[in-house]
Every structure is written in C-alpha cells, then in structure tokens.
C-alpha positions in Angstrom: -11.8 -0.4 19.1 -12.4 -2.8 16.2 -13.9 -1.3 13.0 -16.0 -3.7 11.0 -16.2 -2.6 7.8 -19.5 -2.8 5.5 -19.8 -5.6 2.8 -18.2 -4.9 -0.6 -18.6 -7.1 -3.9 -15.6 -8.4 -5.7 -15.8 -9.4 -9.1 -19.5 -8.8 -8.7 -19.5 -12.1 -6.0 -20.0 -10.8 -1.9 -16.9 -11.0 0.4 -17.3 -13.4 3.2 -16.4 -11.7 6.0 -14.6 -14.3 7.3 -12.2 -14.2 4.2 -10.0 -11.3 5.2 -7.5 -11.2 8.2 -7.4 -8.0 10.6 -5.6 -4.9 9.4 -3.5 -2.8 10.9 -2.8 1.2 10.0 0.9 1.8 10.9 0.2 5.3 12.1 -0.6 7.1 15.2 -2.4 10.5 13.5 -6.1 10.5 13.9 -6.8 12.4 10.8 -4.8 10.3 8.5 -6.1 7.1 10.3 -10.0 8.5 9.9 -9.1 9.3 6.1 -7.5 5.7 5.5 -10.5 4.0 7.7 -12.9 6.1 5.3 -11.3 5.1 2.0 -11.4 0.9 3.2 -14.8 1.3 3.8 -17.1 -1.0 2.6 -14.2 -3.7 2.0 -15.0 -6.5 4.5 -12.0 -6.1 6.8 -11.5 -5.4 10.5 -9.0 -2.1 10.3 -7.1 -1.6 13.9 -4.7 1.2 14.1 -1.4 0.9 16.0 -2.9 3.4 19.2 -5.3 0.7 19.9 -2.6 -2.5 20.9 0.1 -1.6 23.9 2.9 0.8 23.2 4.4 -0.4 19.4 7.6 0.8 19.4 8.1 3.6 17.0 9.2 3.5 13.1 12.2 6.2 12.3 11.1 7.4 9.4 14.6 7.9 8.1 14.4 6.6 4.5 15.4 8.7 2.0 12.4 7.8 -0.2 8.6 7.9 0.8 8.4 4.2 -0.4 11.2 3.6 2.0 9.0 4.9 4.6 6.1 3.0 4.2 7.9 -0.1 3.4 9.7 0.5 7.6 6.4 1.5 8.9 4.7 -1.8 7.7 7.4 -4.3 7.9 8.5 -3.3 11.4 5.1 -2.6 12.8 3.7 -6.1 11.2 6.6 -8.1 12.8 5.8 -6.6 16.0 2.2 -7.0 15.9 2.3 -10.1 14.3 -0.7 -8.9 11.8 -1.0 -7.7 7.9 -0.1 -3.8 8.3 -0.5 -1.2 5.8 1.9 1.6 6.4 1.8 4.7 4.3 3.9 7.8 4.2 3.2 10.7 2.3 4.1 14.5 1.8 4.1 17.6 -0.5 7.1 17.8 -3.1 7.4 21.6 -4.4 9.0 22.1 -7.9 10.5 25.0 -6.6 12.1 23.8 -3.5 13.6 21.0 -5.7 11.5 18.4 -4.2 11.2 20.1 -0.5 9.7 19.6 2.0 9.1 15.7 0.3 10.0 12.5 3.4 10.4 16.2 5.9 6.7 17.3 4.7 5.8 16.2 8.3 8.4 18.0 10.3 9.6 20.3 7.8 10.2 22.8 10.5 12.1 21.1 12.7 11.5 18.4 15.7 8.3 20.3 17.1 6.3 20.7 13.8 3.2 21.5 13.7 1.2 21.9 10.4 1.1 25.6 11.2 4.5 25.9 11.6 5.3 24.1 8.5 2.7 26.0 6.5 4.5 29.1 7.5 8.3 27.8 6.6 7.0 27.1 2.9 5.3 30.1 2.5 8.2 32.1 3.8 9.9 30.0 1.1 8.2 30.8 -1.9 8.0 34.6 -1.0 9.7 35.7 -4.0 8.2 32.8 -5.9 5.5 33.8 -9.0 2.2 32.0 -9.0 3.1 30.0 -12.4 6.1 28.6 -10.6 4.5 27.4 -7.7 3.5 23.9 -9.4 3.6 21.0 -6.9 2.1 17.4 -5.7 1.3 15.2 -3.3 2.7 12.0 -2.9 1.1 9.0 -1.3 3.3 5.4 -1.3 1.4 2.7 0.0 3.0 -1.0 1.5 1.1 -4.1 2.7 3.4 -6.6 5.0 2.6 -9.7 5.9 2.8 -10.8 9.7 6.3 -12.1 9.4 7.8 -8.7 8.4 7.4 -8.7 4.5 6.2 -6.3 2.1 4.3 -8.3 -0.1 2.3 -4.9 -2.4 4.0 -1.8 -2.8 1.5 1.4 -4.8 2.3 4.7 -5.3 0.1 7.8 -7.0 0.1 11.8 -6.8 -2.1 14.7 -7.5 -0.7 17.6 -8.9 -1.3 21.2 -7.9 -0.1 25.1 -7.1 0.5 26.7 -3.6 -1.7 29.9 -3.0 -0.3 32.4 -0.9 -2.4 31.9 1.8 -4.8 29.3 3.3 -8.1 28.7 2.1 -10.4 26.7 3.9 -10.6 24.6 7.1 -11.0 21.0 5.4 -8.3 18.7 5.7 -4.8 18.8 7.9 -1.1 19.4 7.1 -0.6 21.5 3.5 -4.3 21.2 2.5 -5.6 24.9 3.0 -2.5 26.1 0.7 -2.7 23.1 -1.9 -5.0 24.4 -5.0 -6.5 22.4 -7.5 -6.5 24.2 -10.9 -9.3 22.4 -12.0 -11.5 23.3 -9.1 -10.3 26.5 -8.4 -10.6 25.4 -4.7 -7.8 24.0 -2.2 -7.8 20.7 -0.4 -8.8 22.8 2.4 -12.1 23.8 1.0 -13.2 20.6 -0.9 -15.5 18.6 0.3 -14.5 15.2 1.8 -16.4 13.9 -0.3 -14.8 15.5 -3.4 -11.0 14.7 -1.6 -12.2 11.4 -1.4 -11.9 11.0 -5.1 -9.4 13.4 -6.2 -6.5 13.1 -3.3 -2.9 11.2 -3.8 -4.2 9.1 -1.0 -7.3 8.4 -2.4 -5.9 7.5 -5.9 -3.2 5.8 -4.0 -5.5 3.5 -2.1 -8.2 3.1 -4.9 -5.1 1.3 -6.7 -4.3 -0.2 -3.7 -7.5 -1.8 -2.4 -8.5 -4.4 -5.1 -4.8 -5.5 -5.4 -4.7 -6.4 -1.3 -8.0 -7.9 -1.4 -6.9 -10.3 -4.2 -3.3 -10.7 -2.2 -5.3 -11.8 1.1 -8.1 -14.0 -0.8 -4.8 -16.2 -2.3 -3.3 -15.9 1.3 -6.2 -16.7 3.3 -8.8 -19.1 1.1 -11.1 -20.3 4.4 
C-alpha cells in the first residue's frame, strides 16, 4: 500500500507534496524495506516497494561491485516500472577474509542462505582469528534512476567495526548481532533503532543521499 510520508522542510521552505514523484524501493526484504521507509520519513514522497506492483522480474545481482548492484537493481527495476527507483545493495566486508563475504554478504553460504547460516560460515571463518584482527565494515551503495532506466545519483558510506564471537542482541537482521561498535561497546544487534538509525552504513548512506535526490527531483519535476 502507498506510504505517504510526513512533511519535511528544505532549505527551511515546506515541500509541497505535490513536488515529488512516487518512489520505488528495488527490494523485496521487509526489514531492509521497513529500515529504508524509516530513514525517508518525513521527506514528502510516496515510497512503494517492488512487492506491491505485479511480479517485477528479478535483478541478478551479479556485479562485481556493490555500486554495480544498486546501479542493476534501479536501472532495470525503473525501466520496468516506469517510476524513479532507488536500489541499494549492501553487505559486510571482513579485513580478514580479504573483503569476504562483500556483494555474497547475502548468500554467503550458498543459494539457500539464511542469516543464520551465514552468521555461522563467518564465524567458523574467523575461528582462529584474534579479536584485534577481526576489524570490518559495512557497506551501503545507494542509486536513484530515473523512469527511463538511468542512474542519475549514485552515494556510497560505511561504518566500521569488529566481529564478536558470538551474537549479541536480537535488533536488526543479517550480520547485526555479531557486528560491534567499539565506541558503544554494543553490536548492531543490541542498539536501539533509534541509535542504528544514526550510526548505520545505511543510515549515513541515505542521510547523504536524501537532500541530494530531493534537489535532483525538485530540478526534474518543478509543478
């Protein structure tokens, strides 16, 4: 169903409603789409996700870089839809692992991943790995495309970390629970959304992102 989105200022002036065209979340997982719709809020825009029109066929998500990624899931899911789409992709990059499980984060245990199966795999990984060499980060890459097919904003940001050797907390979904933040001396998994909401790769990512697409659609669509 359509989510209408509470009014935001811009420049200290109101957004008319009216201003912005829909939106459309290139993604089909709930959690990520509740976290995205969370972190638009309050931006004047009418957010769909792709679970909402009939069967969009599905991205392969076979770049070799998360900005890859976002780039197909927007471009291909815009030209389908016919609608601005934002498509994201994101994942955990472990200095240890050389970058792994990175654009595999998702199904880094093979084709029937789950997030517990994939937590297990990188623990079983770092095993034999000391705690001041389990530095990592998660990487969000964010792309806007217009209706036609064209990425028009590309954003990227990370937040930086250390794996714990076992979960803690029941906040969040994929690597959260194992994900610590020094500063905090908590794990995604036990922050508060409200805290995530601030601190997270997505979060950072989109904070970037949002002012930057508003001004993009304002030029696009002056009436």
């Amino acid at each position: 169903m359509l989510n209408s989105l509470r009014p935001k200022t811009l420049n200290d002036s109101p957004i008319p409603m009216q201003t912005l065209p829909p939106l459309v979340i290139a993604t089909r997982n709930p959690k990520k789409c509740r976290e995205v719709v969370e972190l638009l809020d309050g931006h004047n825009a009418h957010v769909h996700h792709v679970g909402e029109f009939d069967p969009v066929p599905e991205v392969i998500e076979d770049g070799e870089t998360f900005a890859e990624n976002a780039a197909k899931k927007a471009s291909q899911t815009a030209a389908f839809l016919k609608m601005w789409t934002i498509g994201e992709d994101s994942g955990l990059i472990v200095d240890a692992l050389g970058g792994a499980p990175g654009v595999y984060s998702a199904r880094y245990s093979g084709a029937d991943a789950t997030d517990a199966s994939n937590n297990q795999k990188l623990i079983e990984e770092l095993s034999d790995v000391p705690d001041h060499q389990r530095s990592a980060r998660y990487l969000c890459h964010i792309a806007l495309s217009d209706p036609q097919g064209i990425v028009q904003l590309h954003v990227e940001r990370t937040c930086r970390g250390l794996i714990t050797h076992t979960p803690r907390g029941m906040n969040g979904f994929g690597y959260d629970p194992y994900f610590l933040i020094e500063e905090y001396h908590q794990t995604f998994g036990e922050l508060s959304p409200q805290v995530k909401k601030v601190l997270s790769h997505r979060a950072r990512a989109f904070h970037a992102f949002i002012p930057r697409m508003i001004e993009l659609l304002l030029k696009k669509h002056p009436d």
